[in-house]
Backbone bond lengths (Angstrom), bond angles and torsions (degrees), N, CA, C in turn:
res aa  C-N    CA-C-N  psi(-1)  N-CA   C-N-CA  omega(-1)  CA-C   N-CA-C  phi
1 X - - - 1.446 - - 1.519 112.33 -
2 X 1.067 118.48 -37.25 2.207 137.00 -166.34 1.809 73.14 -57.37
3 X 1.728 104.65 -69.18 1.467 103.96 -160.23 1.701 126.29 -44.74
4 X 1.401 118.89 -41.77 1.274 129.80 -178.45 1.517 106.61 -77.12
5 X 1.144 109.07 -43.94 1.696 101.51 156.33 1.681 129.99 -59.70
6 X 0.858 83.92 -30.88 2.467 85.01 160.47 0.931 99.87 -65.42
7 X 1.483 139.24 -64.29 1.002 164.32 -42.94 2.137 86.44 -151.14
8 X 1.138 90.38 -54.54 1.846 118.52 -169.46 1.551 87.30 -97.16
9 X 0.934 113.45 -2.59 2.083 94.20 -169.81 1.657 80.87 -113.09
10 X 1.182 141.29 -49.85 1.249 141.76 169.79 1.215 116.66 -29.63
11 X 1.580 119.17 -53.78 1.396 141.21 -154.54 1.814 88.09 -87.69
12 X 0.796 115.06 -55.00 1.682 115.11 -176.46 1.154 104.29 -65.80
13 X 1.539 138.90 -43.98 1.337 133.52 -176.50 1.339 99.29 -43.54
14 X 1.494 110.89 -57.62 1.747 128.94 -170.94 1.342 107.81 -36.73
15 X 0.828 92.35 -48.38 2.031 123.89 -149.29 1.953 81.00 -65.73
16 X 1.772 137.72 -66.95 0.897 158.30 -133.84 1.508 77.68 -93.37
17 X 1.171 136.89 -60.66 1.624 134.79 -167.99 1.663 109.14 -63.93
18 X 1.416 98.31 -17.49 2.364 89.04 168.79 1.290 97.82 -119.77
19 X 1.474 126.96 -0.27 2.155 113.29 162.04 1.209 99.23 -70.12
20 X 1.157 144.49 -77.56 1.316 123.72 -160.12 1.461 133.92 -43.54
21 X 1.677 104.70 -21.28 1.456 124.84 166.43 1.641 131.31 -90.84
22 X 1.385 103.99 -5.68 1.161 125.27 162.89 1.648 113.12 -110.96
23 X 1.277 129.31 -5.25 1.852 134.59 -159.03 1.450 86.27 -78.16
24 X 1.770 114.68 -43.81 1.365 104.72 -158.51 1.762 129.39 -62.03
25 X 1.056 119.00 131.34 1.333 110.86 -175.77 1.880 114.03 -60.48
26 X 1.395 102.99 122.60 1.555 99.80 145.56 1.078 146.02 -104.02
27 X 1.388 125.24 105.47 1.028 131.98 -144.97 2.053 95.94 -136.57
28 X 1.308 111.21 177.84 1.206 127.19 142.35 1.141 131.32 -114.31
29 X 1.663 98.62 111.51 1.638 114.41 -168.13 1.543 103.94 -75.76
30 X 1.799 87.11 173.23 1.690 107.38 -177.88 2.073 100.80 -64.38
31 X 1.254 116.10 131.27 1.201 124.73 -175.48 1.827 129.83 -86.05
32 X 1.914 105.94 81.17 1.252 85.78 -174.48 1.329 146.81 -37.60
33 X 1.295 155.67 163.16 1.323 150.90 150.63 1.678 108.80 -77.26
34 X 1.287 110.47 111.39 1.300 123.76 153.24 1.460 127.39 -48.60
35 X 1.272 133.58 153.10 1.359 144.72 169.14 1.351 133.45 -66.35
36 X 1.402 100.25 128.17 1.623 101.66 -163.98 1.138 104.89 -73.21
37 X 2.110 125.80 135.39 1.627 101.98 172.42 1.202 63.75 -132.56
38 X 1.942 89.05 -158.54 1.534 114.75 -158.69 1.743 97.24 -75.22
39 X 1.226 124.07 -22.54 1.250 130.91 178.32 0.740 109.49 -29.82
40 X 1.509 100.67 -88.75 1.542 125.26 176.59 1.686 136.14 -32.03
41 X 1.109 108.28 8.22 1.520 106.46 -178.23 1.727 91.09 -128.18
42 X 1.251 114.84 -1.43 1.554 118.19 164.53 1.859 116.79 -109.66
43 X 1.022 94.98 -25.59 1.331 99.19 172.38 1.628 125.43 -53.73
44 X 1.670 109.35 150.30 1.507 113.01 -154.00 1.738 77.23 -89.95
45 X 1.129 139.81 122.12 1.554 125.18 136.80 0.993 134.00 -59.69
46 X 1.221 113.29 -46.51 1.861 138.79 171.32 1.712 107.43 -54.65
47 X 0.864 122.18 -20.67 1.381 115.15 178.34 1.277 97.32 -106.74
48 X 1.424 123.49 -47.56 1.663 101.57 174.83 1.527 128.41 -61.81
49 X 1.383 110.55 -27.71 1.297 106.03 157.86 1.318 122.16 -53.46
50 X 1.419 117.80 -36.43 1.633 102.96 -175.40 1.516 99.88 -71.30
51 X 1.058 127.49 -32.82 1.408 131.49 -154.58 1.823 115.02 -65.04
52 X 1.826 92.34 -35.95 1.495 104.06 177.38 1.618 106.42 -70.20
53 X 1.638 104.36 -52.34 1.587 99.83 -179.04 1.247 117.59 -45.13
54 X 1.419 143.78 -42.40 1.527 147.93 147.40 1.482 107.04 -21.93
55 X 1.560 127.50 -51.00 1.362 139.17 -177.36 1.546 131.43 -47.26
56 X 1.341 90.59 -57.81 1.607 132.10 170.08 1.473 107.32 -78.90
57 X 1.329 108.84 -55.62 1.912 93.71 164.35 1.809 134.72 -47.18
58 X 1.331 84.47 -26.51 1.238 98.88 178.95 1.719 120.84 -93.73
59 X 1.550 121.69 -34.03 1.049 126.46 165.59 1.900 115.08 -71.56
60 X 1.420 114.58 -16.55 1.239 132.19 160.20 2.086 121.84 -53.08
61 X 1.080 92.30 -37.38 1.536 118.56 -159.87 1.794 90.96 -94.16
62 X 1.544 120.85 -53.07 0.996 113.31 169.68 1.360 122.70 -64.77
63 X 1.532 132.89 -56.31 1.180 95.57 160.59 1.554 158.97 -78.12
64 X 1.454 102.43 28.85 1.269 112.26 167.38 1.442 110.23 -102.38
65 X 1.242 106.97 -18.85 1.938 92.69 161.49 1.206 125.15 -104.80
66 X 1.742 111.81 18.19 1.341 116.40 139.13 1.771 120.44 -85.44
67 X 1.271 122.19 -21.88 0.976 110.45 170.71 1.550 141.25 -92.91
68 X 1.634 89.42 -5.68 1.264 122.07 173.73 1.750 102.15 -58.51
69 X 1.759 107.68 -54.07 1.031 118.71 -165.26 1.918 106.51 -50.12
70 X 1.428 86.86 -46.34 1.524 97.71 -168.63 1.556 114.17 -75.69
71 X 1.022 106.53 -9.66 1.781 101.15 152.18 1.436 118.98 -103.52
72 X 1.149 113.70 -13.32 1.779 94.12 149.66 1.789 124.55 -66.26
73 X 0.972 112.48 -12.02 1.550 139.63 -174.61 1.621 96.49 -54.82
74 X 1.285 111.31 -45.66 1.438 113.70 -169.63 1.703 110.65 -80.06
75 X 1.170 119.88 21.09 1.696 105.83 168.04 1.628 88.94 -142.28
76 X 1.714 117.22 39.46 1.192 103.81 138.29 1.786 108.03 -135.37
77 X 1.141 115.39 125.37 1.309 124.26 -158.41 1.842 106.66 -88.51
78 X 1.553 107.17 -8.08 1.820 110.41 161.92 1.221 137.44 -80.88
79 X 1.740 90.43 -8.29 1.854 98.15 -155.82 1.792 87.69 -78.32
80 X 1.230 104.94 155.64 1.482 131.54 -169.26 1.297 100.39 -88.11
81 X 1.315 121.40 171.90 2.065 130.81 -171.65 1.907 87.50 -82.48
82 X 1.340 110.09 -28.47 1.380 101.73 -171.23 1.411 115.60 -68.27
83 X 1.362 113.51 -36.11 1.831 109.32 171.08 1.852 96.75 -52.96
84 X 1.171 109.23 -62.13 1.803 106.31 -171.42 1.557 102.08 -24.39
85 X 1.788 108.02 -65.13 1.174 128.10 166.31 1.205 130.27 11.05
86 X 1.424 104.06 -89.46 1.486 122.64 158.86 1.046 147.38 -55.55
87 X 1.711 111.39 -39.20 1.558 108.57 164.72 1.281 109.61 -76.22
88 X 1.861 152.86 -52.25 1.186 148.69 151.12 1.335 106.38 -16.50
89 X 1.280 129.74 -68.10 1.912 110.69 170.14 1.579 108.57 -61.77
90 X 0.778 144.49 -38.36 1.422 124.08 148.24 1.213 142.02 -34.24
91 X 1.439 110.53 -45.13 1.355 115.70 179.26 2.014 88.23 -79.28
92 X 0.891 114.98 -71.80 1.530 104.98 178.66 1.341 122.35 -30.21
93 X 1.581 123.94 -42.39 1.584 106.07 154.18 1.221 138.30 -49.08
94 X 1.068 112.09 -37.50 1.478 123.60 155.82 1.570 127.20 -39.71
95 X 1.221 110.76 -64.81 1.180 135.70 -153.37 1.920 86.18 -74.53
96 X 1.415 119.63 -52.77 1.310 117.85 -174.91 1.970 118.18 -62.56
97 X 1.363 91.24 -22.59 1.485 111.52 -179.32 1.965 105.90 -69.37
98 X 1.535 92.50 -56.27 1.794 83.00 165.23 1.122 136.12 -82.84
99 X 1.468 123.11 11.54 1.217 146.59 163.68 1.349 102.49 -62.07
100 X 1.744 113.42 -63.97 1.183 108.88 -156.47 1.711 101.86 -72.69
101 X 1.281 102.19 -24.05 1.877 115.58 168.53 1.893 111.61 -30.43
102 X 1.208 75.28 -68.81 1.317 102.40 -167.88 1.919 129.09 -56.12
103 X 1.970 96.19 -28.35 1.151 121.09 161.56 1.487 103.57 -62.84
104 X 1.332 132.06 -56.39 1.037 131.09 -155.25 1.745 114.94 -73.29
105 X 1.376 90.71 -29.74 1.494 111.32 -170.81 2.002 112.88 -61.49
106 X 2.163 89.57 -40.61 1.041 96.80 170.22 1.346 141.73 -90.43
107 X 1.339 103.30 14.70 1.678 135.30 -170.33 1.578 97.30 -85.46
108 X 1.559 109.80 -54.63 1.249 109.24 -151.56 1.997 93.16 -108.40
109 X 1.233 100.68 18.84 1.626 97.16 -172.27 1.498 101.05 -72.50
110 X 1.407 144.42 -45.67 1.459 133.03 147.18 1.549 127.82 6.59
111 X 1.159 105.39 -47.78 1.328 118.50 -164.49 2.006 115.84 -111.13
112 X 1.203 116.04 -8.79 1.350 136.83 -168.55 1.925 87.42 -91.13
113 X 1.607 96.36 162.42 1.755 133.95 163.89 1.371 103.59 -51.31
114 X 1.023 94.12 161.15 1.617 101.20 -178.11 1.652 100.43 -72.90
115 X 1.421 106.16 -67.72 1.448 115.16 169.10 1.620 125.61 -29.89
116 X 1.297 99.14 -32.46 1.653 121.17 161.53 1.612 121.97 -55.35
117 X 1.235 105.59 -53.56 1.162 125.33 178.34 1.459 107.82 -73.16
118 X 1.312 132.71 -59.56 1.628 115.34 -171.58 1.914 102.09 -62.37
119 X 1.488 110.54 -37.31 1.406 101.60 -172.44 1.646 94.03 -55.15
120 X 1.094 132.21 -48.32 1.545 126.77 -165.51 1.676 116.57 -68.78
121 X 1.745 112.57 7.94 1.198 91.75 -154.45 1.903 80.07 -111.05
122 X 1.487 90.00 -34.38 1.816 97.55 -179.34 1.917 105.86 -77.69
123 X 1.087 111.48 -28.04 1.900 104.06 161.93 1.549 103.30 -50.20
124 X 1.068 126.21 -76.05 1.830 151.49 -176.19 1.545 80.77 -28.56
125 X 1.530 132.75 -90.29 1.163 135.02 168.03 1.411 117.95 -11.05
126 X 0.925 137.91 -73.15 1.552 137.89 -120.56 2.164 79.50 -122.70
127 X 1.152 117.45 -35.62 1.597 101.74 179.29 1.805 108.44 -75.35
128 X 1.514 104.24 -25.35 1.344 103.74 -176.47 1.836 120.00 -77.51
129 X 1.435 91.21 -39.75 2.066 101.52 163.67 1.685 94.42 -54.19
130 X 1.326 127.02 -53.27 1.557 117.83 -163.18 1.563 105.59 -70.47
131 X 1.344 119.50 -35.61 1.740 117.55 -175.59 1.699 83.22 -72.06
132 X 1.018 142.00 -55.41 1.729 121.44 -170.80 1.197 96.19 -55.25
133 X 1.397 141.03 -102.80 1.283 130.35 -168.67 1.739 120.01 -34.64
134 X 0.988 125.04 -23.27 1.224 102.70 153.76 1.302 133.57 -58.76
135 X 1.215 107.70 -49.05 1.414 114.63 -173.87 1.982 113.70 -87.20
136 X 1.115 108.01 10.82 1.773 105.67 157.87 1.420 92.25 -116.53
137 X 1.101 144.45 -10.42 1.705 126.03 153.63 1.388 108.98 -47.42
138 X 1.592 119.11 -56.65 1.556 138.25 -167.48 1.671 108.29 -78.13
139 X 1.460 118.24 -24.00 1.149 104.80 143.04 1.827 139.38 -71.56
140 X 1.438 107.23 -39.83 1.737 115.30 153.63 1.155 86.98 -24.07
141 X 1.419 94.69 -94.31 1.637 104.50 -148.62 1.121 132.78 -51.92
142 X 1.588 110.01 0.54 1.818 99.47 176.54 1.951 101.90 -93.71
143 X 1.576 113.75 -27.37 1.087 133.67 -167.62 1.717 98.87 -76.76
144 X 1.337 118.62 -29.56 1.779 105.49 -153.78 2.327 91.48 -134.50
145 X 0.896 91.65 14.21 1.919 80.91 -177.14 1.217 110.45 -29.97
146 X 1.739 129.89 -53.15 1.551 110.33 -175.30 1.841 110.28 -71.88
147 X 0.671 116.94 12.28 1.663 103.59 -170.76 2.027 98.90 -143.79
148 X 1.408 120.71 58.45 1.431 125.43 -172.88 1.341 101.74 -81.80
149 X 1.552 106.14 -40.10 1.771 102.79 166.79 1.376 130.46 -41.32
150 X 0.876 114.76 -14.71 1.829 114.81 -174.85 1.216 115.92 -69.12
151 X 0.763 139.80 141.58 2.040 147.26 -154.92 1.387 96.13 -48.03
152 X 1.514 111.67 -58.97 1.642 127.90 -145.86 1.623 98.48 -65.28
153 X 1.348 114.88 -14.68 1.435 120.46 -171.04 1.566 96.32 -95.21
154 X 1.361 113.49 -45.21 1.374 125.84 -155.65 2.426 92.39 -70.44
155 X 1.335 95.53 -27.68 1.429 103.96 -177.15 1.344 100.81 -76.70
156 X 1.474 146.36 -41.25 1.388 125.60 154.25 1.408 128.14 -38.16
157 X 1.244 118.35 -55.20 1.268 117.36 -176.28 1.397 108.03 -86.70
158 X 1.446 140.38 -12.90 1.470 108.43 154.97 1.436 104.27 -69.32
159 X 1.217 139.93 -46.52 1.495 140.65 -161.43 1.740 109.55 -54.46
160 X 1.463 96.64 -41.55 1.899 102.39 179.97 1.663 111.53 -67.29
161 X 1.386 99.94 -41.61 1.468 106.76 161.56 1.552 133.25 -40.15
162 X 1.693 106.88 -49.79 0.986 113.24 -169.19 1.511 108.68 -90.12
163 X 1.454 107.48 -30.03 1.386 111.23 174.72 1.584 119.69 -67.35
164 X 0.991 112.37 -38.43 1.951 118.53 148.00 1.052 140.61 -17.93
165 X 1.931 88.20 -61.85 1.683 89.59 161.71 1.005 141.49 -133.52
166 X 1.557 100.26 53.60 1.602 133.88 -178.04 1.737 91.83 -94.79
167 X 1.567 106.26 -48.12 1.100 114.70 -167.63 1.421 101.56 -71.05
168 X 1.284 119.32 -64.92 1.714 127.48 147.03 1.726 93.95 31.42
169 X 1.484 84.32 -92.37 1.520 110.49 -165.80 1.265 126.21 -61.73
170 X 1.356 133.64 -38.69 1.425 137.10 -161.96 1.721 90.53 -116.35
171 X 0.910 129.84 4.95 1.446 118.73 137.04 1.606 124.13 -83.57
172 X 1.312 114.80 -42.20 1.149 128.88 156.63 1.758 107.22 -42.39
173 X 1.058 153.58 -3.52 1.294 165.76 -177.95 1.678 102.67 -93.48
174 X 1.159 78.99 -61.36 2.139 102.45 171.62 1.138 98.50 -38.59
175 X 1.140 109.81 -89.60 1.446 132.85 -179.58 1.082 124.09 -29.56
176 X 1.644 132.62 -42.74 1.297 150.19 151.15 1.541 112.90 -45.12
177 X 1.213 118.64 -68.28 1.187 129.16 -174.87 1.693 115.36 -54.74
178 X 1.482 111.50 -48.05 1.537 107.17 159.74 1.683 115.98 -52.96
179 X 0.896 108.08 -18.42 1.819 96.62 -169.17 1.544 106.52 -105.58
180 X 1.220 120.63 -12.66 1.672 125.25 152.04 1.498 130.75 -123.91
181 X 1.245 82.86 33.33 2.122 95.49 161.04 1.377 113.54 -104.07
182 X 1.259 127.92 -14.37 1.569 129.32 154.48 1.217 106.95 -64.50
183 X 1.086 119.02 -56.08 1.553 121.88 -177.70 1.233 95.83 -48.27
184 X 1.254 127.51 -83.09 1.683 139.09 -146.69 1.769 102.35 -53.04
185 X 1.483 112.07 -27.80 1.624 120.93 176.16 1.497 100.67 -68.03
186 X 1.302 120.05 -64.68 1.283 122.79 -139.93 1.786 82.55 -81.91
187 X 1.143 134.07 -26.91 1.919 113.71 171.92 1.194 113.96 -90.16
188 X 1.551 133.68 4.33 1.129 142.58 161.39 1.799 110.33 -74.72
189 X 1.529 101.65 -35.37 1.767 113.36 177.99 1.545 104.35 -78.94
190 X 1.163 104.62 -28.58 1.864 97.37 -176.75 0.936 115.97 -99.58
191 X 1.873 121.94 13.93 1.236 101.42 -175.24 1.756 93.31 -128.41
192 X 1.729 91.27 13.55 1.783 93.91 171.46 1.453 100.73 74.45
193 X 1.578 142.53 18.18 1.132 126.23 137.14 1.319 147.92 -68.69
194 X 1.383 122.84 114.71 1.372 134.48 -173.71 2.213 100.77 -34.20
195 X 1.016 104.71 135.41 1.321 116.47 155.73 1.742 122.15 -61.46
196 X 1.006 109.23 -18.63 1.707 119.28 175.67 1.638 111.69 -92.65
197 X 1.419 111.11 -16.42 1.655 114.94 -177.54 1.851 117.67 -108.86
């Protein structure tokens, strides 16, 4: 009995050493305003916006092949709560990474394309549905580690999955659209079309 009791006091120690790394909320916070310098009234916005959407596309992509991972998880019946563990703080790095994306995105959204602006308004959207579902996965999982199999768990991680690469994609739009709107300007200038038509 002494032994199976280490045994469970071990496993909980564990358990207490990835809550605090999973407790934190991911979310998208309220977005300070930065300081006006002389920069800033020279600064490209429009290109940094494209630059973040590249950012977020990419932290998008990662966590869907962390969550990808974690639904392959379910046709092996040995893996420990700690594999869950790790990819869920993974996917939560992620998810906090386009948060801070997304702050920035909406800092400088004032100053961005129109086209700029709706992509920034459905990112804001679609990263903020994924920081909620992230973070009642990361609640499951601090509450239920021996029992992750149960649907309601198994419904986070298809949902983070899918929300991944929903985002995946319609950032990928973003992303597209910055890399042939120079184009679409500069044959609109050579072919003597007004910018208003």
């Amino acid at each position: 009995m002494i032994g199976k009791g280490l045994v469970t006091s071990v496993c909980f120690s564990a358990a207490l050493a990835l809550v605090p790394a999973l407790s934190a909320s991911a979310a998208v916070r309220e977005c300070p305003a930065g300081k006006v310098t002389a920069a800033s009234y020279t600064w490209n916005f429009r290109q940094e916006a494209n630059g973040v959407f590249k950012d977020v596309q990419a932290d998008a992509w990662r966590a869907r092949n962390h969550a990808d991972r974690m639904k392959s998880f379910a046709d092996d019946a040995d893996l420990g709560w700690q594999a869950y563990g790790n990819q869920l703080t993974q996917v939560k790095s992620a998810v906090d990474d386009m948060g801070k994306d997304v702050c920035r995105l909406e800092s400088i959204r004032r100053a961005l394309a129109p086209w700029q602006k709706h992509s920034v308004d459905r990112i804001a959207t679609e990263v903020t549905l994924m920081a909620d579902n992230t973070q009642d996965a990361i609640v499951f999982f601090n509450h239920h580690q021996g029992t992750l199999w149960r649907p309601k768990f198994e419904t986070y991680v298809d949902n983070l999955y899918t929300q991944a690469d929903d985002l995946t994609h319609s950032v990928g739009h973003a992303v597209q659209m910055a890399k042939v709107g120079p184009e679409y300007r500069e044959l609109r200038h050579d072919m003597g079309v007004k910018a208003s038509s």
